[in-house]
N, C-alpha and C positions, 0 to 999 in steps of 0.2 A: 822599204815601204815608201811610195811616194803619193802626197796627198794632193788632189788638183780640185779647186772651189772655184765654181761659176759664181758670179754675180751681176746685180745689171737692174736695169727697169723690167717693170714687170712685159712680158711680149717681146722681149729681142731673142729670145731663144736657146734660153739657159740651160733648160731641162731639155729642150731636143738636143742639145750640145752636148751634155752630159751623158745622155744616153747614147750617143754613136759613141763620144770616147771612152763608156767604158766598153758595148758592143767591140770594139776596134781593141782595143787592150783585152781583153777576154778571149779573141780569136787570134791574139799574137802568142798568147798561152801565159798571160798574164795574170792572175790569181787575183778578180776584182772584184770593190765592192762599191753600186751608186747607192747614195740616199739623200731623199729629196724631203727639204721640209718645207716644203711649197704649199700654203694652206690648198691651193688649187688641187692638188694632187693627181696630176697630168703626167707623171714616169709610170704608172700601171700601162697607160692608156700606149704613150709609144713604145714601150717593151711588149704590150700584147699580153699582159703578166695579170694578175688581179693580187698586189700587194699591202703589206701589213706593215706594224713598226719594227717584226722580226725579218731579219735576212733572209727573204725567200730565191732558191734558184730559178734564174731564168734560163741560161743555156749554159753550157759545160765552162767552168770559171770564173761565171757572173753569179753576182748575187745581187740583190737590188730590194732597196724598202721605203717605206715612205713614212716617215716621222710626222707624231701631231706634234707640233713643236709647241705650242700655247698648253696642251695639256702635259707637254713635259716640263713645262717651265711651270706650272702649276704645281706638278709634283715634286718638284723638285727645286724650285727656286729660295725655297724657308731653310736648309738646310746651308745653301750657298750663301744666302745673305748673312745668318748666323756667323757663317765662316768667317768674312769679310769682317763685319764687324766685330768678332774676335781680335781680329788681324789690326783693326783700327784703335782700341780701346788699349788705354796707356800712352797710345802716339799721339791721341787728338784729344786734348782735355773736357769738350763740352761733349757729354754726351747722345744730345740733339742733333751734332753733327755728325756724329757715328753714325746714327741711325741714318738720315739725310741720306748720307755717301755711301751706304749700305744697299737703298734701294734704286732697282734696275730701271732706269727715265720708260716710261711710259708703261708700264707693267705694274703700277700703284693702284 
């Protein structure tokens, strides 16, 4: 398995990058999967697809989806943070500071 992550300012062409590499990896008979958590949500639109946060195919190899990622870190960020601050407690005596260290900067 090999994982390849665009990143960048928003507009330099992340998501159309992402989409011909995997297009291009899919027609080498590469067994691939995009997914974009772009609140933009602009990989439906260049794959020609109308996708979801489940894996939908778009052509023989490709699968491709688009993640709310705010609403997954909603659903899922109490559970993570719990974790962490398991992981903290005992190591960092105040516990103020667990908490603190716990939570993801700008998702408060």
């Amino acid at each position: 398995m090999r994982l390849v992550l665009y990143t960048g300012k928003g507009g330099v062409g992340k998501t159309t990058t992402a989409a011909a590499t995997a297009v291009c990896a899919a027609r080498r008979g590469l067994r691939t999967l995009v997914v974009s958590v772009d609140p933009a949500h602009s990989l439906g639109d260049v794959l020609g697809a109308r996708l979801g946060a489940a894996p939908s195919p778009v052509e023989a190899r490709l699968l491709a989806s688009e993640i709310d990622a705010r609403r997954e870190l909603d659903a899922h960020w109490s559970s993570v943070r719990d974790g962490i601050a398991a992981l903290l407690r005992g190591r960092v005596a105040d516990e103020r500071v667990v908490e603190d260290l716990a939570i993801l900067p700008g998702a408060e």
